[in-house]
N, CA, C and O atoms as a Tinker XYZ file with bonds, in Angstrom:
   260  protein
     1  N    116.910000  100.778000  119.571000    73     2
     2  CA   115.561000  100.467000  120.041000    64     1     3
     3  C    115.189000   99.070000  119.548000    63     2     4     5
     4  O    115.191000   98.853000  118.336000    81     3
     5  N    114.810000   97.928000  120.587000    73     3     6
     6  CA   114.580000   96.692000  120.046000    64     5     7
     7  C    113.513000   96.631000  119.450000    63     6     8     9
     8  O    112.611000   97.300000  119.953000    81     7
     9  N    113.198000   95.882000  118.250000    73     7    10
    10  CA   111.911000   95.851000  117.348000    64     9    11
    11  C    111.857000   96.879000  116.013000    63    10    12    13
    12  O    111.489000   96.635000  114.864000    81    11
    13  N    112.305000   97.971000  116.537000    73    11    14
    14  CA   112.388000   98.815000  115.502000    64    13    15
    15  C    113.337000   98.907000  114.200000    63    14    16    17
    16  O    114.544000   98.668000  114.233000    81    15
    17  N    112.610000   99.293000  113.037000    73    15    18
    18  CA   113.476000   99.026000  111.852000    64    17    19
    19  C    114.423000  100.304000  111.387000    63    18    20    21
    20  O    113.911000  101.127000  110.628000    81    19
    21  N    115.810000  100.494000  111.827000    73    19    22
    22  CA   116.629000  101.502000  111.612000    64    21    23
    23  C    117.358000  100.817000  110.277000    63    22    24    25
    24  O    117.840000   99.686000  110.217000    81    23
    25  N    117.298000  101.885000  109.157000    73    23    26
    26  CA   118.557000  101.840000  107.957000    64    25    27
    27  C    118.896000  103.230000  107.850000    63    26    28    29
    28  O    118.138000  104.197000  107.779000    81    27
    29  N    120.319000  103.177000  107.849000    73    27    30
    30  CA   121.188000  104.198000  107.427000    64    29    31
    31  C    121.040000  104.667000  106.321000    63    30    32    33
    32  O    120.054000  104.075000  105.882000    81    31
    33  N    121.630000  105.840000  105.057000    73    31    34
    34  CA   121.825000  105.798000  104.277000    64    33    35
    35  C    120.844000  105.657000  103.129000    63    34    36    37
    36  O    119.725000  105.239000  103.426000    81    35
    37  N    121.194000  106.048000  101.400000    73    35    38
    38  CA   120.420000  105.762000  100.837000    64    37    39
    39  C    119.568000  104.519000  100.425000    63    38    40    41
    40  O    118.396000  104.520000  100.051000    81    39
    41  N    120.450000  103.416000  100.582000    73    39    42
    42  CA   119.863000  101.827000  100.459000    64    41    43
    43  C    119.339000  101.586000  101.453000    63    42    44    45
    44  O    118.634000  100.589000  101.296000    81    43
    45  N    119.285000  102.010000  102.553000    73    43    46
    46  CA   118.324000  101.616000  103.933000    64    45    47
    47  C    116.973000  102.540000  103.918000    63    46    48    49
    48  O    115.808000  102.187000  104.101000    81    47
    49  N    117.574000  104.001000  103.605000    73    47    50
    50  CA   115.923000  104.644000  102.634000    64    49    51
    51  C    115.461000  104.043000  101.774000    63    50    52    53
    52  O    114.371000  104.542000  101.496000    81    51
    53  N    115.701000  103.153000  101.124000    73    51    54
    54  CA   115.214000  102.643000   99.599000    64    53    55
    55  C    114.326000  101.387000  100.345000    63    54    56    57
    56  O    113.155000  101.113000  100.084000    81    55
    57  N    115.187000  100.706000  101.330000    73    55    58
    58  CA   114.886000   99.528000  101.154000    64    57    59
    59  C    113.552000   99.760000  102.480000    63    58    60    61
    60  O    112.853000   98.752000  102.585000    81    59
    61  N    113.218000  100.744000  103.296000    73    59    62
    62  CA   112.268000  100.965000  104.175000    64    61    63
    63  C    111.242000  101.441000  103.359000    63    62    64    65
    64  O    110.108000  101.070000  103.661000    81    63
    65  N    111.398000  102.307000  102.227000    73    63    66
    66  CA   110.616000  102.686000  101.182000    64    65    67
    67  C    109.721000  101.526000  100.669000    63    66    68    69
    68  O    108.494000  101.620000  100.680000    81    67
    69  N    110.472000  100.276000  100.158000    73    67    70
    70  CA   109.540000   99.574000   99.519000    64    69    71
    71  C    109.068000   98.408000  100.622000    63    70    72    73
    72  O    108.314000   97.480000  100.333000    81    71
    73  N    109.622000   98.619000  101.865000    73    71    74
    74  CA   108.721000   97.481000  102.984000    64    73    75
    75  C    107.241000   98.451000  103.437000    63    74    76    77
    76  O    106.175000   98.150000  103.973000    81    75
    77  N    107.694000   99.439000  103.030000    73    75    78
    78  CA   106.102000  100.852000  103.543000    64    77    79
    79  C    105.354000  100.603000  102.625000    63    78    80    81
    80  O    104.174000  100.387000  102.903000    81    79
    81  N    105.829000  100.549000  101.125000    73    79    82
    82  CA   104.942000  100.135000  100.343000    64    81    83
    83  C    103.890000   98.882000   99.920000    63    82    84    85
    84  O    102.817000   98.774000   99.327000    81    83
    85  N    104.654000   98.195000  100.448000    73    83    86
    86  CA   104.113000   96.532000  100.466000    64    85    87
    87  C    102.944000   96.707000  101.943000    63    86    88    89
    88  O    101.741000   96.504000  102.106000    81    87
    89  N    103.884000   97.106000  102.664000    73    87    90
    90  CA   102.717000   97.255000  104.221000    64    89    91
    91  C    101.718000   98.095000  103.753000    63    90    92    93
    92  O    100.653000   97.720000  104.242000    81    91
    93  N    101.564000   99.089000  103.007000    73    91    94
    94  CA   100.412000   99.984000  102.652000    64    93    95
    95  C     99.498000   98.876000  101.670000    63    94    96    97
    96  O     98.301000   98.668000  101.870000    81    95
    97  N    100.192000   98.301000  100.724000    73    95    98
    98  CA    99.538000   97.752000  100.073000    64    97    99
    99  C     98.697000   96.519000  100.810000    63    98   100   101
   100  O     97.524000   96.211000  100.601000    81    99
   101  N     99.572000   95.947000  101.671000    73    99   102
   102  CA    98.393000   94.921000  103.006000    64   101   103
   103  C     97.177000   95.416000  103.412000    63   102   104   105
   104  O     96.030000   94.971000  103.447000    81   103
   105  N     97.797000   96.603000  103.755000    73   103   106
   106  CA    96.706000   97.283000  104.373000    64   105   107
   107  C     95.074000   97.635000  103.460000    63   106   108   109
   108  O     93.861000   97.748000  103.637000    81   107
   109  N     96.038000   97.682000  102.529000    73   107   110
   110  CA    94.792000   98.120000  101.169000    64   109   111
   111  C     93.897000   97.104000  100.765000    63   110   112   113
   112  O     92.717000   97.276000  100.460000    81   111
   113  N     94.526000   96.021000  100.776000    73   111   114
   114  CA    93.765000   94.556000  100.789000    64   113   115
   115  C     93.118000   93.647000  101.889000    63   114   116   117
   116  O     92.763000   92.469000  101.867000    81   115
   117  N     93.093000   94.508000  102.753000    73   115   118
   118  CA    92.929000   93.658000  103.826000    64   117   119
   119  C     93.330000   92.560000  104.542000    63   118   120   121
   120  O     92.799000   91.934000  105.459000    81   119
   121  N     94.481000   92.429000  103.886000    73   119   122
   122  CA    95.563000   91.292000  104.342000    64   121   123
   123  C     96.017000   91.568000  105.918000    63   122   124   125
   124  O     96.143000   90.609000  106.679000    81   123
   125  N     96.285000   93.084000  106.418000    73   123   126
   126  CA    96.576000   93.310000  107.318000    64   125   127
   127  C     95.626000   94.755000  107.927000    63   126   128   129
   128  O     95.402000   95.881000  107.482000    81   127
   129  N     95.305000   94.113000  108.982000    73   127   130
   130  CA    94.012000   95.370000  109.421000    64   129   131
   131  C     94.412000   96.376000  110.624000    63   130   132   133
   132  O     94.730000   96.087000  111.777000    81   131
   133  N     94.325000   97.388000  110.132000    73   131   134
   134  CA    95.235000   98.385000  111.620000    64   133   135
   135  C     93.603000   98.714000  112.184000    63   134   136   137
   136  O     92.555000   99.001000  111.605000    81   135
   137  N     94.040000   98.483000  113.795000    73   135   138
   138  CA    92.335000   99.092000  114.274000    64   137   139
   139  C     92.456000  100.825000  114.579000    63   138   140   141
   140  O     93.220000  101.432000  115.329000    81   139
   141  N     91.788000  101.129000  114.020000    73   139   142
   142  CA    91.094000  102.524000  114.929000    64   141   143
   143  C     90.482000  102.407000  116.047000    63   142   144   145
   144  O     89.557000  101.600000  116.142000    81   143
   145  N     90.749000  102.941000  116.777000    73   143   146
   146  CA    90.287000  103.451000  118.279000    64   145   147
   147  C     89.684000  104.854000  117.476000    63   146   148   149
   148  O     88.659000  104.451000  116.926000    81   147
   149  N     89.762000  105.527000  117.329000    73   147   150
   150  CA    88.769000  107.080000  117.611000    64   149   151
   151  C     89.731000  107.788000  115.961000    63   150   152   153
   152  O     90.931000  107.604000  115.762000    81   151
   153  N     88.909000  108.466000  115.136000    73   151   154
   154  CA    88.995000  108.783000  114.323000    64   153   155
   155  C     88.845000  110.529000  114.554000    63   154   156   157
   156  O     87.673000  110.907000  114.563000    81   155
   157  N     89.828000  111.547000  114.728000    73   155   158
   158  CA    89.636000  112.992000  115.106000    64   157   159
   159  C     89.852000  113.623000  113.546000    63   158   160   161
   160  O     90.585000  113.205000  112.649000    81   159
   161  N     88.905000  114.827000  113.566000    73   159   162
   162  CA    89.025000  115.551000  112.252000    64   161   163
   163  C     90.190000  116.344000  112.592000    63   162   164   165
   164  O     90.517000  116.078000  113.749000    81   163
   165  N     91.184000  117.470000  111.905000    73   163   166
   166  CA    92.518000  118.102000  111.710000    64   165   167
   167  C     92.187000  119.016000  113.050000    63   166   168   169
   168  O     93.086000  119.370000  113.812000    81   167
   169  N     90.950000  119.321000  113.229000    73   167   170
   170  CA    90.699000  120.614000  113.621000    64   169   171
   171  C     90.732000  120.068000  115.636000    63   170   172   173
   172  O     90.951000  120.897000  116.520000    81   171
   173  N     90.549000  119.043000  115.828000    73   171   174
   174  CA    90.362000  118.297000  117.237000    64   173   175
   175  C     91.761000  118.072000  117.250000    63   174   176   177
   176  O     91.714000  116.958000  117.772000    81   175
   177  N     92.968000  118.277000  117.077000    73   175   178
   178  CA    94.098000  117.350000  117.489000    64   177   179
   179  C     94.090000  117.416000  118.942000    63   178   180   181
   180  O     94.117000  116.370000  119.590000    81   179
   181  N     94.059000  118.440000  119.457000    73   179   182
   182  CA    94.137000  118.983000  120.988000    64   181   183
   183  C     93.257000  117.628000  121.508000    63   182   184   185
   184  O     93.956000  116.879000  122.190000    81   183
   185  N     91.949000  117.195000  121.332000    73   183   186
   186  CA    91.443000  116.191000  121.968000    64   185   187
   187  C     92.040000  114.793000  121.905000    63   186   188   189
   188  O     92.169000  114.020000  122.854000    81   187
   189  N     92.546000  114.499000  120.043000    73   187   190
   190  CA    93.491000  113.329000  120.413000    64   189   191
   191  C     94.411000  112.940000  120.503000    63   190   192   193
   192  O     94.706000  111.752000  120.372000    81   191
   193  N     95.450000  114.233000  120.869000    73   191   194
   194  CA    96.358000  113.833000  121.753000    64   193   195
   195  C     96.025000  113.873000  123.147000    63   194   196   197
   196  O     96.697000  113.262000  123.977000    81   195
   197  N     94.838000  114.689000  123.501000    73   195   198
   198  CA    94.441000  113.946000  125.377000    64   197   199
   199  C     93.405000  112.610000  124.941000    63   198   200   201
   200  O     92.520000  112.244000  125.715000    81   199
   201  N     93.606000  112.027000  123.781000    73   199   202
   202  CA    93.036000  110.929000  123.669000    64   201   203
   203  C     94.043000  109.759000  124.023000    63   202   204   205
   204  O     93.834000  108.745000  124.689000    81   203
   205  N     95.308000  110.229000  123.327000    73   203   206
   206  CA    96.733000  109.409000  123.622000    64   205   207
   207  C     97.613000  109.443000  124.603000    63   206   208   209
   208  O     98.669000  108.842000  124.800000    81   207
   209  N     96.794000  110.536000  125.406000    73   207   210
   210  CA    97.048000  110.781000  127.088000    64   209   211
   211  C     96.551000  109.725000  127.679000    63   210   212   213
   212  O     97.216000  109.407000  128.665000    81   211
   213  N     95.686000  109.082000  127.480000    73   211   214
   214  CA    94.423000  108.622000  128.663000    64   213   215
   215  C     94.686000  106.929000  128.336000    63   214   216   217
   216  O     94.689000  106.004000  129.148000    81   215
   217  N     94.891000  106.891000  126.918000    73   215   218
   218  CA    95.245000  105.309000  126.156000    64   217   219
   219  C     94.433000  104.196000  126.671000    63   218   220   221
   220  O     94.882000  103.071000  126.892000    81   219
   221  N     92.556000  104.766000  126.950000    73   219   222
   222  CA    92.049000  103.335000  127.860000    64   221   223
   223  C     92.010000  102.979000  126.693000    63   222   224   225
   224  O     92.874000  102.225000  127.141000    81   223
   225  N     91.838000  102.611000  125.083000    73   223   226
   226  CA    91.085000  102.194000  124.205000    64   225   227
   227  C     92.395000  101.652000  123.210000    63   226   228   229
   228  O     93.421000  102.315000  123.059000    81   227
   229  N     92.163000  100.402000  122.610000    73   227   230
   230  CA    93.264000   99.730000  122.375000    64   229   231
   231  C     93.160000  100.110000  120.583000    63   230   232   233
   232  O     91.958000   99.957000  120.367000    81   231
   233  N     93.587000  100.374000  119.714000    73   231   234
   234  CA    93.945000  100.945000  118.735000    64   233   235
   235  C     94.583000  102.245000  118.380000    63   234   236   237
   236  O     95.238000  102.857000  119.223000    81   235
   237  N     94.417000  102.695000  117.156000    73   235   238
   238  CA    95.323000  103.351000  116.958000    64   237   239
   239  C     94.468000  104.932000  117.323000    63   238   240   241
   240  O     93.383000  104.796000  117.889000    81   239
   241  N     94.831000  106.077000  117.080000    73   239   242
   242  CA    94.427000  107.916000  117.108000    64   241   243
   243  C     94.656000  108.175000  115.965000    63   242   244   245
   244  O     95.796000  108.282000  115.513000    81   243
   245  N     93.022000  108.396000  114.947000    73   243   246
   246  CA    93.611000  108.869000  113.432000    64   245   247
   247  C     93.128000  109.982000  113.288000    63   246   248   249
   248  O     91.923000  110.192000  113.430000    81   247
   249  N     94.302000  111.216000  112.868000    73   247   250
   250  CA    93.560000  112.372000  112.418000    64   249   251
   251  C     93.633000  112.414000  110.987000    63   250   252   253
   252  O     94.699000  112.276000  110.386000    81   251
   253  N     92.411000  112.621000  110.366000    73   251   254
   254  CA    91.759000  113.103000  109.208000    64   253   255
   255  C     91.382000  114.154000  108.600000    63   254   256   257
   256  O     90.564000  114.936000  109.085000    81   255
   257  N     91.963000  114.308000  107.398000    73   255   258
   258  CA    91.741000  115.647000  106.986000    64   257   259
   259  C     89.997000  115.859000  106.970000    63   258   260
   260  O     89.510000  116.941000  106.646000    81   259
């Protein structure tokens, strides 16, 4: 799949491990901003996945505990 980050093995787990961590940590700082589109509680999934059916709205589908 082009774009996508595939590692094999335990050093390709390790090494996706600490690029998730650094990206979480962006995220935590605001260095890097993921948008929400629509925020569903656990109990709605049924709506946002016909939310990720319909895809007019440009961000992401977050379900929340």
């Amino acid at each position: 799949m082009a774009g996508s980050l595939h590692m094999a093995g335990a050093t390709g787990y390790a090494a996706a491990r600490e690029i998730l961590l650094e990206l979480v940590g962006l995220v935590a700082t605001g260095t890097v901003e993921v948008p929400i589109a629509a925020p569903y509680p656990l109990d709605r999934v049924a709506d946002a996945s016909a939310e990720l059916e319909r895809r007019h709205r440009p961000g992401k589908i977050a379900l929340v505990p």
